[in-house]
TIVO-2410 file (N, C-alpha, C; in nm, 3 decimals):
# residues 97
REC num residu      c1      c2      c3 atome chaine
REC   1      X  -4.050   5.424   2.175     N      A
REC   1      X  -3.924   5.457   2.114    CA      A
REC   1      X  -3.928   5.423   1.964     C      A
REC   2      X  -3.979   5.279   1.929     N      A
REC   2      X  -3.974   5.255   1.780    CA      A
REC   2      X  -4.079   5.399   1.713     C      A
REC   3      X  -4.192   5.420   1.773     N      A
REC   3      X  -4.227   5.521   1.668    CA      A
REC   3      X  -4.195   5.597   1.657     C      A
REC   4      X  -4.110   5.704   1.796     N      A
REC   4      X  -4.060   5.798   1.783    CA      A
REC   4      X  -3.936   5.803   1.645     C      A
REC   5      X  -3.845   5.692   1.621     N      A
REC   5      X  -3.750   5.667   1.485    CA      A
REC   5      X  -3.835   5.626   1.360     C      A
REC   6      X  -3.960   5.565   1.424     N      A
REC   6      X  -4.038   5.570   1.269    CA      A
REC   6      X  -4.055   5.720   1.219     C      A
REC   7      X  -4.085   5.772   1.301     N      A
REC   7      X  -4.109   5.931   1.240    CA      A
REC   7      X  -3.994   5.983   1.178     C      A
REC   8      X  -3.887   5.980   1.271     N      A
REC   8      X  -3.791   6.063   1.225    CA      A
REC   8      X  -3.699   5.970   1.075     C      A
REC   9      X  -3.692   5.919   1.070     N      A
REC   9      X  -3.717   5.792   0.948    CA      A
REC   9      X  -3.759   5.860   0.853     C      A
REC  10      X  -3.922   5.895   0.884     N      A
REC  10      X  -4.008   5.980   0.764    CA      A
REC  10      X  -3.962   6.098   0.733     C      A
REC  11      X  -3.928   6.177   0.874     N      A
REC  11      X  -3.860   6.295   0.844    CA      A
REC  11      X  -3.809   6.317   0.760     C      A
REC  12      X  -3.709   6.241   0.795     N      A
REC  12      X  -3.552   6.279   0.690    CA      A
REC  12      X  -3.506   6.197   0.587     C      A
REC  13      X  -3.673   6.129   0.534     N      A
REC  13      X  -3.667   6.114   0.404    CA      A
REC  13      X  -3.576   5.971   0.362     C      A
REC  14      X  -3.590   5.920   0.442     N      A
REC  14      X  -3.475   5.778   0.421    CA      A
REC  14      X  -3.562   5.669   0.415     C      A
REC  15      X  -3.523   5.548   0.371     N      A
REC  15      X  -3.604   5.415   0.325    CA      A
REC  15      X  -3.689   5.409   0.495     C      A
REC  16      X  -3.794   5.329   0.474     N      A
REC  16      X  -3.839   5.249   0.608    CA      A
REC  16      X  -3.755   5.125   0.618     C      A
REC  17      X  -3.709   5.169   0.793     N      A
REC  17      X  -3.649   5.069   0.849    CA      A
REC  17      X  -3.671   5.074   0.963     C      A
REC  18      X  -3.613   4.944   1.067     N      A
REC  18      X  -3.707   4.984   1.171    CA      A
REC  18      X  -3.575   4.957   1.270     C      A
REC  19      X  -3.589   5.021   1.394     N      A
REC  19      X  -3.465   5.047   1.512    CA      A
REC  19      X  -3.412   4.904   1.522     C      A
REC  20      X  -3.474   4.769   1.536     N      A
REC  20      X  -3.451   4.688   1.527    CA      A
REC  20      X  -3.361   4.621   1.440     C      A
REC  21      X  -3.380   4.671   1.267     N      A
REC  21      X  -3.269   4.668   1.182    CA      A
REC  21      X  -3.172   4.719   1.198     C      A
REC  22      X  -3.177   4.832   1.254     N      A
REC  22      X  -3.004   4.901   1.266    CA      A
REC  22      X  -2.936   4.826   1.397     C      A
REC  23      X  -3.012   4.764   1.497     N      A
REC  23      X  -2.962   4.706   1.571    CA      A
REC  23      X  -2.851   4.521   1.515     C      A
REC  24      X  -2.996   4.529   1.469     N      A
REC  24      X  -2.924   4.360   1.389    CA      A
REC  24      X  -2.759   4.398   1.278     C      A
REC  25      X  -2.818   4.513   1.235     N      A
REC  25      X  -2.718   4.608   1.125    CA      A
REC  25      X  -2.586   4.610   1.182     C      A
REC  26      X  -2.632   4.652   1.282     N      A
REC  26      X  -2.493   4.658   1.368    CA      A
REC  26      X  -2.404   4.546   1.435     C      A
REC  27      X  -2.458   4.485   1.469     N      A
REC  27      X  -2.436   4.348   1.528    CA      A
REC  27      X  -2.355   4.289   1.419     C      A
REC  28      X  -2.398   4.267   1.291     N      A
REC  28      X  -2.341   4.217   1.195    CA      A
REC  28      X  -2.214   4.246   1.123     C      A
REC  29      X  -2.227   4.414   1.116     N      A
REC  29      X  -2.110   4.465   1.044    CA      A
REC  29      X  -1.979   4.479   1.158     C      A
REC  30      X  -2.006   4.448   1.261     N      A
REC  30      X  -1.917   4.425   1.356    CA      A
REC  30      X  -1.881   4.270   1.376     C      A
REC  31      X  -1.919   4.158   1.359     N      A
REC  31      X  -1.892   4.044   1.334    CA      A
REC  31      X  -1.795   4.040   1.234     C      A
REC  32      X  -1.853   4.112   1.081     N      A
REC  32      X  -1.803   4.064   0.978    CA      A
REC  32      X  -1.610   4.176   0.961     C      A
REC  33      X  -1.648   4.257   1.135     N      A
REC  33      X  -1.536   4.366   1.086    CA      A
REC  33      X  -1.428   4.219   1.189     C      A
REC  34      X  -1.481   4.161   1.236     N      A
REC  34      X  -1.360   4.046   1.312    CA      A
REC  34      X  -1.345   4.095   1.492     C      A
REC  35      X  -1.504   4.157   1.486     N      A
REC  35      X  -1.469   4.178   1.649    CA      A
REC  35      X  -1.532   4.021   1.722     C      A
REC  36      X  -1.494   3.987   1.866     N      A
REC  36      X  -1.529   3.847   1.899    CA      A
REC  36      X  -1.649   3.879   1.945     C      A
REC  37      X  -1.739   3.750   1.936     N      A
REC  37      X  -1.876   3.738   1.961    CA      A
REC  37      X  -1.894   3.770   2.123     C      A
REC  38      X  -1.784   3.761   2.184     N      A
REC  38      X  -1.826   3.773   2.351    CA      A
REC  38      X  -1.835   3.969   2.362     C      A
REC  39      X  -1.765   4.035   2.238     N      A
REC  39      X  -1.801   4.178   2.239    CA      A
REC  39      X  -1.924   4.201   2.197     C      A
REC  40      X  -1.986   4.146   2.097     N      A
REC  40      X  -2.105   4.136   2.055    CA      A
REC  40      X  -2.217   4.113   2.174     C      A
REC  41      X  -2.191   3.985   2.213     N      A
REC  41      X  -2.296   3.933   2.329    CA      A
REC  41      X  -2.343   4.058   2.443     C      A
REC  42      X  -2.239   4.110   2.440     N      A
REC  42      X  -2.206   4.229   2.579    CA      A
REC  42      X  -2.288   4.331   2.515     C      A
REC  43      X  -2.223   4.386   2.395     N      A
REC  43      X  -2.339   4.498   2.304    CA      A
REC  43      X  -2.429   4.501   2.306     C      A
REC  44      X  -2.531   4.398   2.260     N      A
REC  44      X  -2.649   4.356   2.239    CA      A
REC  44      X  -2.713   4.322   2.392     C      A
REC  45      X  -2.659   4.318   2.465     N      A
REC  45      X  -2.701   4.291   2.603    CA      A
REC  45      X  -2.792   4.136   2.603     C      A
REC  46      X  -2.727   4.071   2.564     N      A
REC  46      X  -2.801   3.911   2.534    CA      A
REC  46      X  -2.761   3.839   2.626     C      A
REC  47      X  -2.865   3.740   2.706     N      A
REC  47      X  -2.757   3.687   2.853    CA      A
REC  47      X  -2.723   3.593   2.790     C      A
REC  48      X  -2.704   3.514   2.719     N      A
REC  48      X  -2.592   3.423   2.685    CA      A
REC  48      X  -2.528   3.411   2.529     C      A
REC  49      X  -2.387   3.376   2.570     N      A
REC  49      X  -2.308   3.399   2.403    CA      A
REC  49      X  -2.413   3.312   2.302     C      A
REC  50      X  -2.457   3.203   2.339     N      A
REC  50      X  -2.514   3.101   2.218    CA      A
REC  50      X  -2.602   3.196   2.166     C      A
REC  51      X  -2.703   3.250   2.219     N      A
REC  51      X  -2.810   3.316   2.156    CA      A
REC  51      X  -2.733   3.389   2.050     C      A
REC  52      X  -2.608   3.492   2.078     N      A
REC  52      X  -2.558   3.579   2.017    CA      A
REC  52      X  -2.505   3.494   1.873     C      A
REC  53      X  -2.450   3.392   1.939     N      A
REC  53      X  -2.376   3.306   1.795    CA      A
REC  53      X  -2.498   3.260   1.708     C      A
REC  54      X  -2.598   3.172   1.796     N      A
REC  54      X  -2.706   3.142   1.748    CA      A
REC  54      X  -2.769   3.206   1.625     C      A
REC  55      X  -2.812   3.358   1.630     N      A
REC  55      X  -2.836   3.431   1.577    CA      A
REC  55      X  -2.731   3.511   1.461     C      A
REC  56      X  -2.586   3.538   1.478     N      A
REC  56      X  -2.549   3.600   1.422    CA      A
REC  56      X  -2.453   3.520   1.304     C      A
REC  57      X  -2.408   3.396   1.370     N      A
REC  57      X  -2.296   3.336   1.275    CA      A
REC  57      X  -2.407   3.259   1.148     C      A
REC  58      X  -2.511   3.233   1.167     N      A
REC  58      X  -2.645   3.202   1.066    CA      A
REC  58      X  -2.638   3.379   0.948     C      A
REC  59      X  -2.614   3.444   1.052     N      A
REC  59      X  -2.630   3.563   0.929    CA      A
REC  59      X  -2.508   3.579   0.856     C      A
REC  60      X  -2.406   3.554   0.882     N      A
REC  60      X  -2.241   3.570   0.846    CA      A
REC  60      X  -2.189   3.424   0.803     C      A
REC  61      X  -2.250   3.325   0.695     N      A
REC  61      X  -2.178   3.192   0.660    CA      A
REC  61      X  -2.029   3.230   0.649     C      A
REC  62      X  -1.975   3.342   0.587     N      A
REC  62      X  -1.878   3.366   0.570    CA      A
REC  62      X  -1.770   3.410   0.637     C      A
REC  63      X  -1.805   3.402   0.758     N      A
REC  63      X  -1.746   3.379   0.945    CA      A
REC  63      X  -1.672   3.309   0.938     C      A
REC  64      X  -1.750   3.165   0.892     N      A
REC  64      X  -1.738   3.064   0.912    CA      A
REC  64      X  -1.616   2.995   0.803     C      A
REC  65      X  -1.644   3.037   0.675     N      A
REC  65      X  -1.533   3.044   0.606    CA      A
REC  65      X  -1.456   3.097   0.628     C      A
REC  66      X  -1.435   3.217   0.633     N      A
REC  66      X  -1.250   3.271   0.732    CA      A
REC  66      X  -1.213   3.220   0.788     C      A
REC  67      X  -1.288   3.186   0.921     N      A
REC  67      X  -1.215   3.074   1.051    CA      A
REC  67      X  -1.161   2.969   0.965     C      A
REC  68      X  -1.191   2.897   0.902     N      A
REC  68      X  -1.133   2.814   0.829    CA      A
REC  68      X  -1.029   2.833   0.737     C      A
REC  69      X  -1.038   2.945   0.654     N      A
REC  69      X  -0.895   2.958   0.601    CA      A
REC  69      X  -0.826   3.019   0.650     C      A
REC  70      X  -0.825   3.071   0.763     N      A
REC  70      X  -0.709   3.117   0.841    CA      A
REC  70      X  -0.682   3.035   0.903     C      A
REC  71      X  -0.726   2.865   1.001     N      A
REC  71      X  -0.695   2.761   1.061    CA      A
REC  71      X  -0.578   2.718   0.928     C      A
REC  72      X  -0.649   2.731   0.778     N      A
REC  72      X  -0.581   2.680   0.706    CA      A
REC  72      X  -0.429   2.740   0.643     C      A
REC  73      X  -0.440   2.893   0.705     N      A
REC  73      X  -0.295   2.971   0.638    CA      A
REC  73      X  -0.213   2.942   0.793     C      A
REC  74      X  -0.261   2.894   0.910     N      A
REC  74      X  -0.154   2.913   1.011    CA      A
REC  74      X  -0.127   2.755   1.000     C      A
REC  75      X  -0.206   2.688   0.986     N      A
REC  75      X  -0.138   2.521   0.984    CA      A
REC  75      X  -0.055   2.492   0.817     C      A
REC  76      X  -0.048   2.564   0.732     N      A
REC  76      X   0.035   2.573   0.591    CA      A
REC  76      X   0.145   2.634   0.597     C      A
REC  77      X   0.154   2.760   0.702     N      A
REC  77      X   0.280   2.861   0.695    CA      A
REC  77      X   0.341   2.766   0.840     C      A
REC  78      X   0.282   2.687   0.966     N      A
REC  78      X   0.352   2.611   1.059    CA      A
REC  78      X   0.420   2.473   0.957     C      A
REC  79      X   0.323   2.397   0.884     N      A
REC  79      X   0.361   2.276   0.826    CA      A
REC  79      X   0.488   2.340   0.740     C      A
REC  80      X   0.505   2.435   0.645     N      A
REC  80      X   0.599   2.504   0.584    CA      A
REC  80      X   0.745   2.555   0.634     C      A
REC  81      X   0.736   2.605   0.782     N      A
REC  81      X   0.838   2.629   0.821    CA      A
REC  81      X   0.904   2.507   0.900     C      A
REC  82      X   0.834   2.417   0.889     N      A
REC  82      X   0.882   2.250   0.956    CA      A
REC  82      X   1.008   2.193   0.860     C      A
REC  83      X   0.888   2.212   0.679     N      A
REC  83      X   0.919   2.137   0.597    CA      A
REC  83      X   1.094   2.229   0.577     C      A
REC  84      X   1.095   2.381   0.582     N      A
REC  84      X   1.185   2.455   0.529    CA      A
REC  84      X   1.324   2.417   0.640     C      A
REC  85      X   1.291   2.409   0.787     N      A
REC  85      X   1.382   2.338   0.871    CA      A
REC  85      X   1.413   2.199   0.829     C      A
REC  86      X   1.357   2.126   0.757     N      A
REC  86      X   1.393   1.982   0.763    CA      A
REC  86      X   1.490   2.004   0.623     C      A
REC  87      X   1.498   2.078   0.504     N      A
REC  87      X   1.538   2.078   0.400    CA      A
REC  87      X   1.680   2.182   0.456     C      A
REC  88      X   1.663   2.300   0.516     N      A
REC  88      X   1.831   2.322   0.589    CA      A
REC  88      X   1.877   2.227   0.678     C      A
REC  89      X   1.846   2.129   0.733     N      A
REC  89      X   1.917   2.025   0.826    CA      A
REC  89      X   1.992   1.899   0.719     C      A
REC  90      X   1.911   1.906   0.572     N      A
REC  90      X   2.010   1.793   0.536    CA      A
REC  90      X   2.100   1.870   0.373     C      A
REC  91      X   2.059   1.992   0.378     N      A
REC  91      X   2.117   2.043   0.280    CA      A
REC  91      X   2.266   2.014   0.272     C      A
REC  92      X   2.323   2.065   0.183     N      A
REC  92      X   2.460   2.003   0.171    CA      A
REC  92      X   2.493   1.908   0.192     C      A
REC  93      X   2.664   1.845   0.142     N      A
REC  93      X   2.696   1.701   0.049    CA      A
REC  93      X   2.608   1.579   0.139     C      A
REC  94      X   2.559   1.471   0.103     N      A
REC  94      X   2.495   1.378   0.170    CA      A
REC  94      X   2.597   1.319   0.256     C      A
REC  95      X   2.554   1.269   0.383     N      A
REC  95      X   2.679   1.188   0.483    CA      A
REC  95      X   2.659   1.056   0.427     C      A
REC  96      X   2.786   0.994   0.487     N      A
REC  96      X   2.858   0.890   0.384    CA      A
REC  96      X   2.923   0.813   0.526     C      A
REC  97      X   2.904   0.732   0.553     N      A
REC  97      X   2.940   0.610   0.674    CA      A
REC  97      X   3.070   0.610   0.697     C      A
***
């Protein structure tokens, strides 16, 4: 199969690459589009998720950064709507004994 796409590769005049790259190719630009690794794992037909993470979140550091600032925009917009309830609960004149 790989040579049969090496050829056609040559054919039609496009860089050398090999079936294997468009596989990894793929794998990746679907990570980085925010699909979950257990869709990935299944794609790739890999028997276990680690291998899949193993391999793919090493290619995507920047996975890894999103997860994190999005942990960080839902615990800022939760801490925020705490802080915005606590500031309507004592708004208006201060109580007085």
């Amino acid at each position: 199969m790989s040579d049969y796409f090496e050829r056609l590769v040559r054919k039609a005049g496009l860089p050398p690459i090999r079936l294997r790259d468009l596989r990894h190719g793929a794998a990746t630009i679907a990570l980085a589009a925010g699909t979950e690794m257990k869709a990935v794992q299944d794609m790739l037909g890999h028997s276990s998720i680690s291998l899949t993470s193993d391999t793919y979140t090493s290619v995507l550091p920047e996975l890894a950064r999103d997860a994190a600032e999005a942990a960080v925009r839902l615990v800022t917009r939760q801490g925020s709507k705490r802080s915005a309830g606590s500031r309507r609960a004592h708004s208006g004149p201060p109580h007085r004994p």
